[in-house]
mmCIF file of the N, C-alpha and C atoms, coordinates in Angstrom:
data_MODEL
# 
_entry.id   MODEL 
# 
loop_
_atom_site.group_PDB 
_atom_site.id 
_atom_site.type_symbol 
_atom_site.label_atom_id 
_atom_site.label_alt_id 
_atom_site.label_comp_id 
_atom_site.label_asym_id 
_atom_site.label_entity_id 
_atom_site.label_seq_id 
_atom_site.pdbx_PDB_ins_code 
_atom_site.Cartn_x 
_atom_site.Cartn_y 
_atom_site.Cartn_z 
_atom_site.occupancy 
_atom_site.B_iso_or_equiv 
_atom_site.pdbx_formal_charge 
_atom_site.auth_seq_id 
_atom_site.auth_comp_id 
_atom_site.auth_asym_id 
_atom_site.auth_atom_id 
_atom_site.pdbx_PDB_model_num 
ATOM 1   N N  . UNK A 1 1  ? -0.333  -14.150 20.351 1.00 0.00 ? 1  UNK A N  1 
ATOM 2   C CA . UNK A 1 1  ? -1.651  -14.162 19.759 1.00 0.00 ? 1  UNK A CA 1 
ATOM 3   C C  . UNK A 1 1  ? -2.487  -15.269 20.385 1.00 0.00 ? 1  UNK A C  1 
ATOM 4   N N  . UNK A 1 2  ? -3.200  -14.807 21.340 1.00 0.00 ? 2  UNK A N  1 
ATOM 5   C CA . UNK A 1 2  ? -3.700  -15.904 22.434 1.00 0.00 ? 2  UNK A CA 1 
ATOM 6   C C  . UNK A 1 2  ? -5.076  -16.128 21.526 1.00 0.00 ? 2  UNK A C  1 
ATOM 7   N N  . UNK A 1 3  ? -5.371  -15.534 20.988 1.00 0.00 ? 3  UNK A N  1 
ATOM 8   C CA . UNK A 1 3  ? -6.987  -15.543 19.945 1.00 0.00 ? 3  UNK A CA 1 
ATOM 9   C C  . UNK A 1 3  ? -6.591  -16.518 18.860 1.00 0.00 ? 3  UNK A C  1 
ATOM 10  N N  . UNK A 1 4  ? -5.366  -16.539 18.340 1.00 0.00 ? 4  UNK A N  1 
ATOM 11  C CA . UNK A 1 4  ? -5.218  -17.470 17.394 1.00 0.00 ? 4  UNK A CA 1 
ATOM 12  C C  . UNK A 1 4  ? -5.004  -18.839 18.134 1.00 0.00 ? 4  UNK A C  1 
ATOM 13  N N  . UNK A 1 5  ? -4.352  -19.277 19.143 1.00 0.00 ? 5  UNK A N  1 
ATOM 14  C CA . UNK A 1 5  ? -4.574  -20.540 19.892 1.00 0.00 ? 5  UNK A CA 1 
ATOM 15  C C  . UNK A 1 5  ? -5.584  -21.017 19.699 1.00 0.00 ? 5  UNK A C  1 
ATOM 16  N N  . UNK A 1 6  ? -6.853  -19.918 20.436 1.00 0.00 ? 6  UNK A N  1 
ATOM 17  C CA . UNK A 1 6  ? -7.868  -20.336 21.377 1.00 0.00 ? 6  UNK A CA 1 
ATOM 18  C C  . UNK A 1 6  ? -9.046  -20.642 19.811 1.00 0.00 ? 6  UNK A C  1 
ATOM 19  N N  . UNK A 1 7  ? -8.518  -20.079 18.563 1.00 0.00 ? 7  UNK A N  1 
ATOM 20  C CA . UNK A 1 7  ? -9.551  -19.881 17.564 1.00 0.00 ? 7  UNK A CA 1 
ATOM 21  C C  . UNK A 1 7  ? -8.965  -21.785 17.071 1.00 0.00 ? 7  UNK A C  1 
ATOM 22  N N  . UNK A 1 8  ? -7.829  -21.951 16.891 1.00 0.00 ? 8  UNK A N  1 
ATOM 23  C CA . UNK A 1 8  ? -6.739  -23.218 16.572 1.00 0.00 ? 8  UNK A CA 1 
ATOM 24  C C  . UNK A 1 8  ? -7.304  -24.251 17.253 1.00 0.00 ? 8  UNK A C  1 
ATOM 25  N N  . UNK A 1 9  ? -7.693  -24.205 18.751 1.00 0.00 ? 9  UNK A N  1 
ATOM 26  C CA . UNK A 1 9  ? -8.357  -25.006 19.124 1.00 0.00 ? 9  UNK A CA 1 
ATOM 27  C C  . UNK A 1 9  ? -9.865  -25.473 19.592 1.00 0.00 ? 9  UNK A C  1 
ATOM 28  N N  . UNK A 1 10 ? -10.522 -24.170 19.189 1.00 0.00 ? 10 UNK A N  1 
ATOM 29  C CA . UNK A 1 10 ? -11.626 -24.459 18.631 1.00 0.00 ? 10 UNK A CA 1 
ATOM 30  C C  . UNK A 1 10 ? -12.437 -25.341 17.380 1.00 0.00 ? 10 UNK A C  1 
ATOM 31  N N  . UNK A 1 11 ? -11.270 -25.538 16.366 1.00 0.00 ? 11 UNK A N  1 
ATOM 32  C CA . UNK A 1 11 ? -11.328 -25.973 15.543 1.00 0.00 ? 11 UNK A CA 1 
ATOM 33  C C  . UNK A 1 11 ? -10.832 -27.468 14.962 1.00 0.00 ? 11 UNK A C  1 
ATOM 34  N N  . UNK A 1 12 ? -10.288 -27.919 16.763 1.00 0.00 ? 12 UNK A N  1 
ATOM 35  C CA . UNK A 1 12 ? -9.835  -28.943 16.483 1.00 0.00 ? 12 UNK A CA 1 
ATOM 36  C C  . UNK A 1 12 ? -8.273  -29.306 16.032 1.00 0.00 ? 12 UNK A C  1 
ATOM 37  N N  . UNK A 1 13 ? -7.658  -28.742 15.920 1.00 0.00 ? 13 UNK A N  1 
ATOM 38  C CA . UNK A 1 13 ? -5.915  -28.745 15.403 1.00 0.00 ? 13 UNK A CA 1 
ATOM 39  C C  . UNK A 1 13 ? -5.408  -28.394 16.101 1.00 0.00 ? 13 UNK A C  1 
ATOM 40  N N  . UNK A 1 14 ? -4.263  -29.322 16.427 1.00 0.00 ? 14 UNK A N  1 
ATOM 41  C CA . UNK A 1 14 ? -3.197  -28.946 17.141 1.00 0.00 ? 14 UNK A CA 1 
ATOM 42  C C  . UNK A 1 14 ? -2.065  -28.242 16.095 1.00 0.00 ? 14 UNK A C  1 
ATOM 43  N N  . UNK A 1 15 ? -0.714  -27.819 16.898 1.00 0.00 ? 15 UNK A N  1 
ATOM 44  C CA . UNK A 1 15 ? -0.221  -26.740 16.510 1.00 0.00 ? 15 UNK A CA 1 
ATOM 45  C C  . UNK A 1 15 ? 0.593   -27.834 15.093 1.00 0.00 ? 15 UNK A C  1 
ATOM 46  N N  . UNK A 1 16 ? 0.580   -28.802 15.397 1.00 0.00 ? 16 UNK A N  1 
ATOM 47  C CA . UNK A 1 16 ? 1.084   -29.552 13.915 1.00 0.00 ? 16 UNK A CA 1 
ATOM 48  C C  . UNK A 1 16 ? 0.527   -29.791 12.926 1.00 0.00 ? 16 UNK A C  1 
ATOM 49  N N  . UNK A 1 17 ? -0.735  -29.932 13.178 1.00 0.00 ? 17 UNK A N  1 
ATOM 50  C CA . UNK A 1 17 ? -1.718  -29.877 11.818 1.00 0.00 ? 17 UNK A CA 1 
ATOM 51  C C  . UNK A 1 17 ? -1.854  -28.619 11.643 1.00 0.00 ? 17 UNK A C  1 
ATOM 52  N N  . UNK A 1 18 ? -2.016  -27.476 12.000 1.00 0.00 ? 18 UNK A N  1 
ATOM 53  C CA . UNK A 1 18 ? -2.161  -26.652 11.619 1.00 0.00 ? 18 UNK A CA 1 
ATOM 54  C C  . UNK A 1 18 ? -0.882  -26.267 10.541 1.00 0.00 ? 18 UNK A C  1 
ATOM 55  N N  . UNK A 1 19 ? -0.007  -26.257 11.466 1.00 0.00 ? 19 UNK A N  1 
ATOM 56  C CA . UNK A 1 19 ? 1.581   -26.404 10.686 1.00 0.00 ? 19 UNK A CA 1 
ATOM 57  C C  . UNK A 1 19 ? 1.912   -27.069 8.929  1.00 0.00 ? 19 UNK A C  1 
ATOM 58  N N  . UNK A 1 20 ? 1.298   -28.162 9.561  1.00 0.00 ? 20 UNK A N  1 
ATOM 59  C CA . UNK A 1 20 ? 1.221   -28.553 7.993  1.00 0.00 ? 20 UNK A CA 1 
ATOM 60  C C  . UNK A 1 20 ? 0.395   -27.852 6.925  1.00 0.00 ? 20 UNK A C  1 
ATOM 61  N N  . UNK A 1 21 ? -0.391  -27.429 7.346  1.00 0.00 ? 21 UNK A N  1 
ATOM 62  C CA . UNK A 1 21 ? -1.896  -27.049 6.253  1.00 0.00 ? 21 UNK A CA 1 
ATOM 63  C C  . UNK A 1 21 ? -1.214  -25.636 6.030  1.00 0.00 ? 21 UNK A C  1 
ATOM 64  N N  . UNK A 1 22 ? -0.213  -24.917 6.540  1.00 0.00 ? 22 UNK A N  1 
ATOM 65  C CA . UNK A 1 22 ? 0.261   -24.189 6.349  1.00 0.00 ? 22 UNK A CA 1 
ATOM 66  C C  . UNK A 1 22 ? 1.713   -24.017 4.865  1.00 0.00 ? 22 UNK A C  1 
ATOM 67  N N  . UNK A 1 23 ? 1.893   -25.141 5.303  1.00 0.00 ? 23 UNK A N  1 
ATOM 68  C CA . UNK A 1 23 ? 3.680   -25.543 5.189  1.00 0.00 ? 23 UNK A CA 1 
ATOM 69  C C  . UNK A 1 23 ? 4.422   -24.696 5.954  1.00 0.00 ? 23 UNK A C  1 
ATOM 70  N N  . UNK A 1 24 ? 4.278   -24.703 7.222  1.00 0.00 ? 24 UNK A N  1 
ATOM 71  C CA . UNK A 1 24 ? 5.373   -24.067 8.154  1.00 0.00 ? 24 UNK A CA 1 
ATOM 72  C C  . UNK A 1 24 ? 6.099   -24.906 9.370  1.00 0.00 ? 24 UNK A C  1 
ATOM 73  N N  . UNK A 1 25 ? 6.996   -25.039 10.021 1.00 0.00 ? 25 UNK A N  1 
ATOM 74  C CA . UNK A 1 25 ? 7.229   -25.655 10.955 1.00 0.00 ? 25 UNK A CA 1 
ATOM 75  C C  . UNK A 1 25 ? 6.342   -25.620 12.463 1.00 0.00 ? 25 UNK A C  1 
ATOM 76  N N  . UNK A 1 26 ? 5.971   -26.396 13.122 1.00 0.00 ? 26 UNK A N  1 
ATOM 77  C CA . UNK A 1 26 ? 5.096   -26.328 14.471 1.00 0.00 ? 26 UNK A CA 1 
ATOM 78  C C  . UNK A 1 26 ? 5.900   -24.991 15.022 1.00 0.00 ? 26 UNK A C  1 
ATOM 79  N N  . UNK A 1 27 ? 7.051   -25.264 15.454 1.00 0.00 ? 27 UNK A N  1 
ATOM 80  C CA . UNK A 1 27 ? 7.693   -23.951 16.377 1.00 0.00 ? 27 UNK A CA 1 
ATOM 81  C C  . UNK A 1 27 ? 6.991   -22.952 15.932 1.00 0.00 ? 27 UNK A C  1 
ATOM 82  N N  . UNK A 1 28 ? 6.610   -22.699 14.481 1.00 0.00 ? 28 UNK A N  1 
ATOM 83  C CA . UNK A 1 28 ? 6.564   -20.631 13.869 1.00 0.00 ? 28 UNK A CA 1 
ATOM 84  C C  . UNK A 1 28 ? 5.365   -21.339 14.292 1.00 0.00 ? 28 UNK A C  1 
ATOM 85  N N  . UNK A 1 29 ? 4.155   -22.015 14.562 1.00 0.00 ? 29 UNK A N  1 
ATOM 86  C CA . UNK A 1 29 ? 2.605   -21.560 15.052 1.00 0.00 ? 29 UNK A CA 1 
ATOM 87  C C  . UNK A 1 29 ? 3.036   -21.735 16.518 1.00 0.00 ? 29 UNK A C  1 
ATOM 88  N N  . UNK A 1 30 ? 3.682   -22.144 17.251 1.00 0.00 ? 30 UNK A N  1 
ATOM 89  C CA . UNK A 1 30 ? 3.790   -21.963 18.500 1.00 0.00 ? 30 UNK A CA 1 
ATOM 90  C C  . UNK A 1 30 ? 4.450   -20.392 18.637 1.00 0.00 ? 30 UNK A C  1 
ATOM 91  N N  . UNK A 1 31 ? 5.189   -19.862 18.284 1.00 0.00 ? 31 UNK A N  1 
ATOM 92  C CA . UNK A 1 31 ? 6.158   -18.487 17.850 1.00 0.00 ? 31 UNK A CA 1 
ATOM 93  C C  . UNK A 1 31 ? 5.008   -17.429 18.002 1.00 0.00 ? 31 UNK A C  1 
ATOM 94  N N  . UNK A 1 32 ? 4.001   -17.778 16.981 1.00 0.00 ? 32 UNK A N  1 
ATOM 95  C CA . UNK A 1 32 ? 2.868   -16.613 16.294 1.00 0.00 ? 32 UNK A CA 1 
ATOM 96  C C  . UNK A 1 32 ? 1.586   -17.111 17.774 1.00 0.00 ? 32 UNK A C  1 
ATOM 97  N N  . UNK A 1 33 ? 2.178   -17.768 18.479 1.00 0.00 ? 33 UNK A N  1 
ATOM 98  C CA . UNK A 1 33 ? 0.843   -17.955 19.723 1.00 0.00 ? 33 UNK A CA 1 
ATOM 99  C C  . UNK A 1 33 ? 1.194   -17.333 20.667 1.00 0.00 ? 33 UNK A C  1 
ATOM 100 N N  . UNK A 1 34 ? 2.685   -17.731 21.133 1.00 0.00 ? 34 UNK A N  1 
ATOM 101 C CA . UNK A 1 34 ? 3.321   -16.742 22.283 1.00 0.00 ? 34 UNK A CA 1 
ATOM 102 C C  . UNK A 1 34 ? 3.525   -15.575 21.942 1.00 0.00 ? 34 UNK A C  1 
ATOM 103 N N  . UNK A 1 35 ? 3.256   -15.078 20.549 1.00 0.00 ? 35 UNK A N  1 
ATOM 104 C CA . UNK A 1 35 ? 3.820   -13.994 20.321 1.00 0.00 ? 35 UNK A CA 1 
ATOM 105 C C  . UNK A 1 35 ? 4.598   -13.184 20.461 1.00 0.00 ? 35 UNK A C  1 
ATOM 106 N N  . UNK A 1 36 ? 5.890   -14.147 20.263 1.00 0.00 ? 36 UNK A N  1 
ATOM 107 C CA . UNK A 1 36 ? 7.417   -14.139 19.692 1.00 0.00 ? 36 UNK A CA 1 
ATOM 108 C C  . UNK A 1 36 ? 7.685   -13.277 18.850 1.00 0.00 ? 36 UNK A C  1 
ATOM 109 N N  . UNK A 1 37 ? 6.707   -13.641 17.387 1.00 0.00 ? 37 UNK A N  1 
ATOM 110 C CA . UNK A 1 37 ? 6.775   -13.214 16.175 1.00 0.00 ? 37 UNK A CA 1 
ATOM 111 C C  . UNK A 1 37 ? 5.633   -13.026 15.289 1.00 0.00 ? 37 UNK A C  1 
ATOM 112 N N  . UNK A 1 38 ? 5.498   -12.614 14.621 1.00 0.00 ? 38 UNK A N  1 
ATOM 113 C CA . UNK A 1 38 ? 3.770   -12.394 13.804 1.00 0.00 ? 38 UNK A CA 1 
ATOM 114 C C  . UNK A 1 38 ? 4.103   -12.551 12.371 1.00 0.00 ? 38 UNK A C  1 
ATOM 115 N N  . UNK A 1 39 ? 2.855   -13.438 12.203 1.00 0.00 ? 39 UNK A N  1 
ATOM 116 C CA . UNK A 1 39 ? 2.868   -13.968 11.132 1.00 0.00 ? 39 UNK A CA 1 
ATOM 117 C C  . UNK A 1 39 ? 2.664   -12.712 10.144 1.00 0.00 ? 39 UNK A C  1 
ATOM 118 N N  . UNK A 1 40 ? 3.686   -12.971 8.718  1.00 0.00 ? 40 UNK A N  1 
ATOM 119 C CA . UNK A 1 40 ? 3.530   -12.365 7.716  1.00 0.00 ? 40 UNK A CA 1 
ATOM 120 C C  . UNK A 1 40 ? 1.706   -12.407 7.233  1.00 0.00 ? 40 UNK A C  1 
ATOM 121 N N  . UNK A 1 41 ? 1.046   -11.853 5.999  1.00 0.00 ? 41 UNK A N  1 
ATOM 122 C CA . UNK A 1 41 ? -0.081  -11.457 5.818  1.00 0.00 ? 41 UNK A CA 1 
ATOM 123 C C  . UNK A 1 41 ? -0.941  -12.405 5.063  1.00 0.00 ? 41 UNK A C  1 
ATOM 124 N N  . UNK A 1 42 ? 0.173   -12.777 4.050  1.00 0.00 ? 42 UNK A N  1 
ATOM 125 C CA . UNK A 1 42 ? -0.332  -14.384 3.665  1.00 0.00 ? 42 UNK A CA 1 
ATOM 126 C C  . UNK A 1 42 ? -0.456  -15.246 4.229  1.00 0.00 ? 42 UNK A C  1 
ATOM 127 N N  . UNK A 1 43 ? 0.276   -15.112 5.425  1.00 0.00 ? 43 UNK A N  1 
ATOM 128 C CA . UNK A 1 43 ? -0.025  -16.682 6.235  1.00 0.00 ? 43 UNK A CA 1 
ATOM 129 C C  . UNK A 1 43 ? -1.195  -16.597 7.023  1.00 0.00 ? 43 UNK A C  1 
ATOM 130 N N  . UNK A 1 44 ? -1.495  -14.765 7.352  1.00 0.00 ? 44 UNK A N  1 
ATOM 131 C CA . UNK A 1 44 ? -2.496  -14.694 8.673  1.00 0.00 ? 44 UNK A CA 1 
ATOM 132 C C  . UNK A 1 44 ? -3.558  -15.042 7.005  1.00 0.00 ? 44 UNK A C  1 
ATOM 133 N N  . UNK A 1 45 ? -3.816  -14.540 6.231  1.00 0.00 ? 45 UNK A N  1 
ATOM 134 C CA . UNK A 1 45 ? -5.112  -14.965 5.351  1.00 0.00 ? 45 UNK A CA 1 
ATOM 135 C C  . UNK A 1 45 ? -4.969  -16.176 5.043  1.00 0.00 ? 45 UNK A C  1 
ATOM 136 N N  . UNK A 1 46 ? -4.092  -17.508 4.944  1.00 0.00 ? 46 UNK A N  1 
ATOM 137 C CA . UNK A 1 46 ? -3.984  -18.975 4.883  1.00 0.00 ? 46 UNK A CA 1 
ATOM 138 C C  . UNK A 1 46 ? -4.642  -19.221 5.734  1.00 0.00 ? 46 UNK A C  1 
ATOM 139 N N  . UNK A 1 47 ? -4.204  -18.836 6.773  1.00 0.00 ? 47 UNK A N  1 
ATOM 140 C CA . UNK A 1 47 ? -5.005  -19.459 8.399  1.00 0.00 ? 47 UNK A CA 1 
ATOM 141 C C  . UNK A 1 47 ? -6.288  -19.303 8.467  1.00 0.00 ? 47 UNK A C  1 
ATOM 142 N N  . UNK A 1 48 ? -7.088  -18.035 8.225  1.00 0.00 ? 48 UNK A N  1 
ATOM 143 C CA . UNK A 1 48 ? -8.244  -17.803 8.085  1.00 0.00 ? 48 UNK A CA 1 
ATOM 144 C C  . UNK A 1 48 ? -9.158  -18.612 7.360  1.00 0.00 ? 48 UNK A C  1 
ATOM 145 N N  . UNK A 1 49 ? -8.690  -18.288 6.077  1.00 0.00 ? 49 UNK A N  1 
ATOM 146 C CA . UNK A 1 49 ? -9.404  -19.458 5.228  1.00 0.00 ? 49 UNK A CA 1 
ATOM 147 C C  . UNK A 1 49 ? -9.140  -21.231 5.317  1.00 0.00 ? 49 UNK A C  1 
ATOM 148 N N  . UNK A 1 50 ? -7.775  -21.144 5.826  1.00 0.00 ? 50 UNK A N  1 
ATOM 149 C CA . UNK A 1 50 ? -8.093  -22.907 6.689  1.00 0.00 ? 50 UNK A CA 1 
ATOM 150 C C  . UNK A 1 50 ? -9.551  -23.112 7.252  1.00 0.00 ? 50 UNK A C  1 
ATOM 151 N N  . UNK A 1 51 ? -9.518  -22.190 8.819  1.00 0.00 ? 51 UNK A N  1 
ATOM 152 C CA . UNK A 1 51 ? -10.175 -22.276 9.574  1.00 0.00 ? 51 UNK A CA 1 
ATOM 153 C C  . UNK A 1 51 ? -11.604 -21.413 9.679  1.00 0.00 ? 51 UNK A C  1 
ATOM 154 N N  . UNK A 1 52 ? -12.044 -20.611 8.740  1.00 0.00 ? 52 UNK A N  1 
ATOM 155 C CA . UNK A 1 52 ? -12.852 -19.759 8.686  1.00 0.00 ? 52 UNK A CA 1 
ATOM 156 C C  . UNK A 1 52 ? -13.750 -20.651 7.012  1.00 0.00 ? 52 UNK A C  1 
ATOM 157 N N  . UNK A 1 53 ? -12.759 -20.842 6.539  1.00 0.00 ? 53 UNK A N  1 
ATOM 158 C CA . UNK A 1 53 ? -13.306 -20.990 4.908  1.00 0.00 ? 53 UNK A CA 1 
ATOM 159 C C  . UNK A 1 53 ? -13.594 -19.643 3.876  1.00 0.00 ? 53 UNK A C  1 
ATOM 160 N N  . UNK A 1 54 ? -13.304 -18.616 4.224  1.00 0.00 ? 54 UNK A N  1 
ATOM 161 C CA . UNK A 1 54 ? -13.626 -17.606 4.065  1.00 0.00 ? 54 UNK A CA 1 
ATOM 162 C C  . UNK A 1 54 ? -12.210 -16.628 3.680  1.00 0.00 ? 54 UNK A C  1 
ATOM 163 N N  . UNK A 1 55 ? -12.232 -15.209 3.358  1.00 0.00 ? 55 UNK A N  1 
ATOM 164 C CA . UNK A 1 55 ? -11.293 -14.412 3.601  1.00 0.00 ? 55 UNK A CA 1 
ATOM 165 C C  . UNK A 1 55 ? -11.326 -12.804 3.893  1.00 0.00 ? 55 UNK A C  1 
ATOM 166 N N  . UNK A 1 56 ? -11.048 -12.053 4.235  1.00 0.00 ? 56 UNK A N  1 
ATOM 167 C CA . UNK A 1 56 ? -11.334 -11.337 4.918  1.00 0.00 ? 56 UNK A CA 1 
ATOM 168 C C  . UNK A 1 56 ? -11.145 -10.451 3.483  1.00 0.00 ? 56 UNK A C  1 
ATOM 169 N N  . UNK A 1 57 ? -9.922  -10.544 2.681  1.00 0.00 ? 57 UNK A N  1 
ATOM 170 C CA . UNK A 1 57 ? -10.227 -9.927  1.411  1.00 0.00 ? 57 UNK A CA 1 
ATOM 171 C C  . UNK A 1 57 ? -11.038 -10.231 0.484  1.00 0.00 ? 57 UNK A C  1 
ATOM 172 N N  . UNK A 1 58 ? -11.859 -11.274 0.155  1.00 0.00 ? 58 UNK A N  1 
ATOM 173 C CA . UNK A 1 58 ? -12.732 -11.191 -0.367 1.00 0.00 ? 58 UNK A CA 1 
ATOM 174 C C  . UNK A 1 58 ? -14.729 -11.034 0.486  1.00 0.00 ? 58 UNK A C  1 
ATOM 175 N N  . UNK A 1 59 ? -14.732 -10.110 1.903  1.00 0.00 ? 59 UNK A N  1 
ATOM 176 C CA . UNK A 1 59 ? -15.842 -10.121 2.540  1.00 0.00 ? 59 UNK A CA 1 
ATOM 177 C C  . UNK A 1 59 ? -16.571 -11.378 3.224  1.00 0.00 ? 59 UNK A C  1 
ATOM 178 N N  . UNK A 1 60 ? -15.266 -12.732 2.859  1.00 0.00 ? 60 UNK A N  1 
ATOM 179 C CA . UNK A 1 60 ? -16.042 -14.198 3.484  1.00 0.00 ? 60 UNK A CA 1 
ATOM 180 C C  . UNK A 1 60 ? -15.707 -13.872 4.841  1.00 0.00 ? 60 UNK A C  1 
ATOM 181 N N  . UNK A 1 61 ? -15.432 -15.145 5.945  1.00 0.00 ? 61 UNK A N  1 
ATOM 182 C CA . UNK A 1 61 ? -14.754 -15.494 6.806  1.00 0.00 ? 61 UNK A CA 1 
ATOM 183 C C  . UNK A 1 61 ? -14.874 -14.069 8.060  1.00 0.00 ? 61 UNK A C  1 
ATOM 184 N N  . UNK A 1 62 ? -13.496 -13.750 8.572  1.00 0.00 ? 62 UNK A N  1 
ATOM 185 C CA . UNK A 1 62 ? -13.735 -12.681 9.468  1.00 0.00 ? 62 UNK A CA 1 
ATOM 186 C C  . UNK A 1 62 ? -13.208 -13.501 10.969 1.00 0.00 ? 62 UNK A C  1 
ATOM 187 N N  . UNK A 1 63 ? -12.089 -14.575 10.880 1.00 0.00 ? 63 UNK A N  1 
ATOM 188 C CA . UNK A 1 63 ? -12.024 -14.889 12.167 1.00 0.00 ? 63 UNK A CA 1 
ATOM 189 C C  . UNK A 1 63 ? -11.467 -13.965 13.389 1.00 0.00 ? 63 UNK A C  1 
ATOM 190 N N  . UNK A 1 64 ? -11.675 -14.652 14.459 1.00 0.00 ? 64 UNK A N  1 
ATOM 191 C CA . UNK A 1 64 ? -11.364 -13.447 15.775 1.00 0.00 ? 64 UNK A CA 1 
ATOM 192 C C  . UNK A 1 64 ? -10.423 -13.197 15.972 1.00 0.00 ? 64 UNK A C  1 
ATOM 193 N N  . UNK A 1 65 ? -9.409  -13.935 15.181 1.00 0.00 ? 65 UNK A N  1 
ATOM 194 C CA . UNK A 1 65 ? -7.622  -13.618 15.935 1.00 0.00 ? 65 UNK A CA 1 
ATOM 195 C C  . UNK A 1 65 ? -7.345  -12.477 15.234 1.00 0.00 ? 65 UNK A C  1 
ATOM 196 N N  . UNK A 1 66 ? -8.127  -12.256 13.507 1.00 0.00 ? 66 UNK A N  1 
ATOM 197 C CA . UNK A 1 66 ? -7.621  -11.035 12.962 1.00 0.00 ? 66 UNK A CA 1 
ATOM 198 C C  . UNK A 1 66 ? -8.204  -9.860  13.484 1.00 0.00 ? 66 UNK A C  1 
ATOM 199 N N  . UNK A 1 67 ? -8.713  -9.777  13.828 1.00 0.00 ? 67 UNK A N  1 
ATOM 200 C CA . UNK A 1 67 ? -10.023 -8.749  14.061 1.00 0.00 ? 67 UNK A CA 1 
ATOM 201 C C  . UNK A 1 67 ? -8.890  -8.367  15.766 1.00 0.00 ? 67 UNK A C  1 
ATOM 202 N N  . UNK A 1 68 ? -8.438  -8.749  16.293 1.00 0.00 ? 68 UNK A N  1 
ATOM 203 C CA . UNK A 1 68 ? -7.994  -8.481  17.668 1.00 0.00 ? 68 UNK A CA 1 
ATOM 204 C C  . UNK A 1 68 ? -7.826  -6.910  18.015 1.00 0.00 ? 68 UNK A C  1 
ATOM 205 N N  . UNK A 1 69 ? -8.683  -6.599  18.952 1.00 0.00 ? 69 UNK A N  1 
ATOM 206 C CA . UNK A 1 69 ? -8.390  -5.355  19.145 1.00 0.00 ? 69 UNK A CA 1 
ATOM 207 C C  . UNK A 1 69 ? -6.859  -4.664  20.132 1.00 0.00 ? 69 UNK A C  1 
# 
């Protein structure tokens, strides 16, 4: 998920802060970047609303990594 990196560091966070704001280990956001593995659905809407403020289930937010075509 090269959109979630590139959205991650747009925003200023590296893969450990992000990690934390999550409660997940750095490896699973490095995992969900190389796309190893994909994040379960709660975590992709955690992330969003980290970094968006928003959520895609309630019509806020809308970041680009979800949206990936």
């Amino acid at each position: 998920m090269e959109k979630l990196r590139r959205y991650r560091q747009v925003h200023g966070l590296s893969q450990k802060q992000l990690a934390k704001c999550l409660g997940v280990d750095p490896g699973t956001i490095a995992s969900w970047e190389s796309g190893r593995h994909r994040p379960m659905r709660g975590k992709v809407v955690a992330v969003q609303e980290l970094l968006d403020g928003g959520s895609i289930l309630d019509g806020r937010g809308g970041g680009p990594f979800l949206h990936a075509r």
